[in-house]
C-alpha positions as CSV (number, residue, x, y, z in Angstrom):
1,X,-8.9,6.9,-5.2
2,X,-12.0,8.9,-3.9
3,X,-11.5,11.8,-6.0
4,X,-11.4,12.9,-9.4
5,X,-8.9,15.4,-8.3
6,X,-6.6,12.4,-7.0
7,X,-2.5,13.5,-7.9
8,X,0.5,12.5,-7.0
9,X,2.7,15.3,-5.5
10,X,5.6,14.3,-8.0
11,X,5.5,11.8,-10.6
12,X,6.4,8.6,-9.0
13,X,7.5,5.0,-10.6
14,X,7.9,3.0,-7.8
15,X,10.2,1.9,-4.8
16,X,10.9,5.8,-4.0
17,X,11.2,6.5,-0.5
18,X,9.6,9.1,1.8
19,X,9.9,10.1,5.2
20,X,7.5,10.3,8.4
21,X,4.5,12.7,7.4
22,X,5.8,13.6,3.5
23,X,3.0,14.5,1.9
24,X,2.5,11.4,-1.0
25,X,-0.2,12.6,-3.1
26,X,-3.8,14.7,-2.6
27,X,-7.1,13.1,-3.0
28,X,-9.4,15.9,-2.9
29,X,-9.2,17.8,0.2
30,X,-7.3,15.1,1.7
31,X,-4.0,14.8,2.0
32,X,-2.1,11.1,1.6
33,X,1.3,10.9,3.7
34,X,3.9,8.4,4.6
35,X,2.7,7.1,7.9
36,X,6.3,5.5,8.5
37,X,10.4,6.9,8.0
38,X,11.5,5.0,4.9
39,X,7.9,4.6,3.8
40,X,8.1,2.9,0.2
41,X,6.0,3.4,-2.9
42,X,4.9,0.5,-4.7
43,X,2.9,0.3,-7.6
44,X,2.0,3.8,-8.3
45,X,-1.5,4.1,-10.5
46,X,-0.6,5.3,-14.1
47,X,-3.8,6.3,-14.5
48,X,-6.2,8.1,-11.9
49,X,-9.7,5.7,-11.6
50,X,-12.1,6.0,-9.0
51,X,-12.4,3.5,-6.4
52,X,-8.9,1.5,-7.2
53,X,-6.0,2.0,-5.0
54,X,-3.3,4.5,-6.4
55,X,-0.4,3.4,-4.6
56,X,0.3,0.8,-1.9
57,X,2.6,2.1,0.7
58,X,5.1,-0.4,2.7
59,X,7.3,0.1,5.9
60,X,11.0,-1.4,6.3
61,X,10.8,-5.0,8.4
62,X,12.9,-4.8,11.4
């Protein structure tokens, strides 16, 4: 998280599933967003604090 304005686009709670290029979350200006179809959220931050990671993304092993 390099923002104080860091927020998830929905509230997450983990293993939900996005597609190529959905828009995750916004950390400031930027935008965070699935690089990968089936893109899975894990771990989603509770809590917004600067400098920790807010979410780990994974990708489906083929």
């Amino acid at each position: 998280i390099q923002s104080e304005d860091f927020r998830f686009v929905r509230p997450l709670i983990g293993f939900e599933t996005f597609a190529k290029g959905e828009l995750i979350a916004h950390n400031g200006a930027d935008d965070i967003r699935a690089p990968c179809d089936d893109c899975t959220v894990f771990m989603p931050a509770q809590k917004a604090i600067l400098g920790r990671e807010a979410v780990y993304l994974t990708r489906p092993m083929l």
